[in-house]
C-alpha angles and dihedrals in degrees: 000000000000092000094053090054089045092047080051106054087042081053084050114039123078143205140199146026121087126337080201136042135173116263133207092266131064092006129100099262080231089068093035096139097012122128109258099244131164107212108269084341105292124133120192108202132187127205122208121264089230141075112280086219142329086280105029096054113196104267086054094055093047085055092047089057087043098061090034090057089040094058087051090049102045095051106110097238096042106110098196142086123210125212130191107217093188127258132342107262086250132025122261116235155134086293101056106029119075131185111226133214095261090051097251111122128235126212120190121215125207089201136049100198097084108106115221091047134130098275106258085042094222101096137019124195123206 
């Protein structure tokens, strides 16, 4: 009896493929459905010019991503490996992020050389 519940649930039970996968929002249309990868497991981060807030200034904040990405990365059975690549070209604020309609949130870019953009580098949506 005990082996043919156990010979069930093994029939039944399944393993493997993403854990994660893109989703209608917040995703390009084009990856709706895709596996969230980073290319052979490196992520490239930037951090803003400017302070995070009046109490958290901006090198404080920088060293706040650092030791959160450092906590993800050095977990065993992480396979990835985060960079900071220094700070975004402009700094992000009130004048250039804008909240849409549908609740994602929409920050312009004056310039299109930052790697790690939207392609195209004018506008990012989050």
């Amino acid at each position: 009896m005990a082996l043919g519940i156990v010979l069930l649930f093994a029939l039944l039970s399944r393993a493997g493929g993403p854990e994660y996968i893109a989703g209608t929002s917040y995703f390009l249309p084009s990856t709706s459905g895709q596996p969230l990868v980073w290319s052979q497991g490196l992520i490239t981060y930037y951090t803003d010019q400017g302070d995070l807030s009046p109490i958290l200034p901006s090198a404080s904040a920088d060293a706040l991503v650092a030791d959160a990405w450092s906590q993800w990365t050095s977990v065993s059975s992480a396979a990835i490996a985060a960079t900071n690549s220094g700070h975004l070209a402009e700094d992000v604020n009130g004048s250039n992020v804008i909240r849409n309609a549908d609740g994602t949130i929409t920050i312009r870019f004056r310039h299109s050389t930052q790697r790690g953009r939207h392609a195209g580098g004018h506008r990012l949506r989050l």
